[in-house]
PLY file of the C-alpha trace (Angstrom):
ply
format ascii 1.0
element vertex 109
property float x
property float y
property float z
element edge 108
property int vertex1
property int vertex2
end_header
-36.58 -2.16 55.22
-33.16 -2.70 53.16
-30.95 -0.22 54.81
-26.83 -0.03 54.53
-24.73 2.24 56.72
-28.32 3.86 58.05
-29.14 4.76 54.65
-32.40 3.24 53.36
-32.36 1.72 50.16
-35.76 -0.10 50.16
-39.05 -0.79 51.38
-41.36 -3.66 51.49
-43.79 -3.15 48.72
-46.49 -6.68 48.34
-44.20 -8.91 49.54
-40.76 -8.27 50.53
-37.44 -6.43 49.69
-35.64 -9.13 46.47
-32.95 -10.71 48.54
-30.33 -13.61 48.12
-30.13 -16.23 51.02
-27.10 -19.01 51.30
-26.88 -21.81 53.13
-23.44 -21.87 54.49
-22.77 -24.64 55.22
-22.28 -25.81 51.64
-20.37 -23.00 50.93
-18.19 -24.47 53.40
-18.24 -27.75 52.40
-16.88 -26.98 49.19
-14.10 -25.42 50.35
-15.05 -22.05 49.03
-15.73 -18.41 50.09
-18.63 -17.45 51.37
-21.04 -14.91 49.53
-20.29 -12.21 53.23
-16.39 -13.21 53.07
-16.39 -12.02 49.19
-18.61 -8.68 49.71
-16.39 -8.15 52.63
-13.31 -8.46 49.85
-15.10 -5.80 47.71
-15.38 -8.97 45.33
-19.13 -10.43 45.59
-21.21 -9.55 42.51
-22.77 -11.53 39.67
-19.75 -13.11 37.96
-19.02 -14.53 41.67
-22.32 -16.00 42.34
-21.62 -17.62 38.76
-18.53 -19.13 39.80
-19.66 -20.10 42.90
-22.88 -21.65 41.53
-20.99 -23.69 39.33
-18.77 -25.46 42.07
-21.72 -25.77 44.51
-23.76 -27.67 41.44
-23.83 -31.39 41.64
-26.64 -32.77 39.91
-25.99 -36.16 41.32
-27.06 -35.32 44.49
-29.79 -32.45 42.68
-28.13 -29.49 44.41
-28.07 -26.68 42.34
-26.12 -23.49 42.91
-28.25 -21.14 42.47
-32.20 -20.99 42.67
-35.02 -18.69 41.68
-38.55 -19.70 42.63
-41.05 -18.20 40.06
-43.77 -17.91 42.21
-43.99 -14.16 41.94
-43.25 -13.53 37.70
-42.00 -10.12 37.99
-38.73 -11.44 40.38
-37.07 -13.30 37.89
-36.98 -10.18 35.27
-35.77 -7.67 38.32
-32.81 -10.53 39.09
-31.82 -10.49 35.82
-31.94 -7.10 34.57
-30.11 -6.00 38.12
-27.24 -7.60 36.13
-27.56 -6.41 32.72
-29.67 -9.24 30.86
-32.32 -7.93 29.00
-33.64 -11.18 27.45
-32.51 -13.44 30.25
-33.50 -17.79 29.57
-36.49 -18.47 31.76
-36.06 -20.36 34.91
-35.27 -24.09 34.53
-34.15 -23.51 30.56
-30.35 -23.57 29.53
-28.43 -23.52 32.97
-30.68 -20.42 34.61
-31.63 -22.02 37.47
-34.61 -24.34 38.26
-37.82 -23.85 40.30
-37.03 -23.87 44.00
-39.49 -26.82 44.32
-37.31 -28.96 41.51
-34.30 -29.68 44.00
-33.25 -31.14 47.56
-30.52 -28.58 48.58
-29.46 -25.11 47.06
-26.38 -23.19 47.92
-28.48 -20.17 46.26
-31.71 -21.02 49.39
0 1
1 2
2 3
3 4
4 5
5 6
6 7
7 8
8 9
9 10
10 11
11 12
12 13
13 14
14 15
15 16
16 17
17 18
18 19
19 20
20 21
21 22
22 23
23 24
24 25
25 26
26 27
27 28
28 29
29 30
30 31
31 32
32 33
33 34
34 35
35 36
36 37
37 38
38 39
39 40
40 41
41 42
42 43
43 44
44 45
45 46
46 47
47 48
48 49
49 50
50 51
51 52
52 53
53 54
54 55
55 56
56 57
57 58
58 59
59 60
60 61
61 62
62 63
63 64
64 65
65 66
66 67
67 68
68 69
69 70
70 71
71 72
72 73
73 74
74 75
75 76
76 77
77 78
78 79
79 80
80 81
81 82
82 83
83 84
84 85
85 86
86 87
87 88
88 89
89 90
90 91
91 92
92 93
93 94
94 95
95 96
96 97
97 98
98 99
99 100
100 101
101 102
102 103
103 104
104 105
105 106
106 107
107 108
């Protein structure tokens, strides 16, 4: 159940609740704010995962910022439309993201 000041905002339907996990200690490593310290600002939405994607992405190493797994086709269209793109790139086509399988470490996992 996706609850927020004991308001419920969502319930489990097939699989789970669509939810964004972070590994922190990258976040960290790069020397920038955590995806709690921004929401905490008022200032964590999808322009700051952008940014923060971008910094955490270093190809040499194959850690990407950001990852969606397309497993399940439906969560990739409810991502994207969350923030206002109608005819978002697929996964793993012009800087959307790549598979979760295609990469070592993800900020974004």
């Amino acid at each position: 159940m996706l609850s927020h000041n004991g308001k419920v905002y969502g319930l489990p339907r097939d699989i789970s609740t669509m939810v964004i996990y972070y590994n922190e200690d990258l976040f960290k490593a790069a020397g920038i704010p955590t995806p709690k310290e921004l929401n905490d600002q008022g200032k964590w939405n999808w322009d700051t995962l952008l940014e923060s994607a971008k910094k955490l992405t270093d190809t040499s190493k194959q850690q990407y910022g950001v990852s969606f797994s397309a497993w399940w086709g439906p969560a990739w269209g409810y991502f994207t439309k969350s923030c206002g793109q109608q005819n978002a790139p697929p996964v793993g086509r012009a800087g959307a993201g790549r598979g979760a399988g295609n990469q070592k470490r993800t900020a974004g996992q």
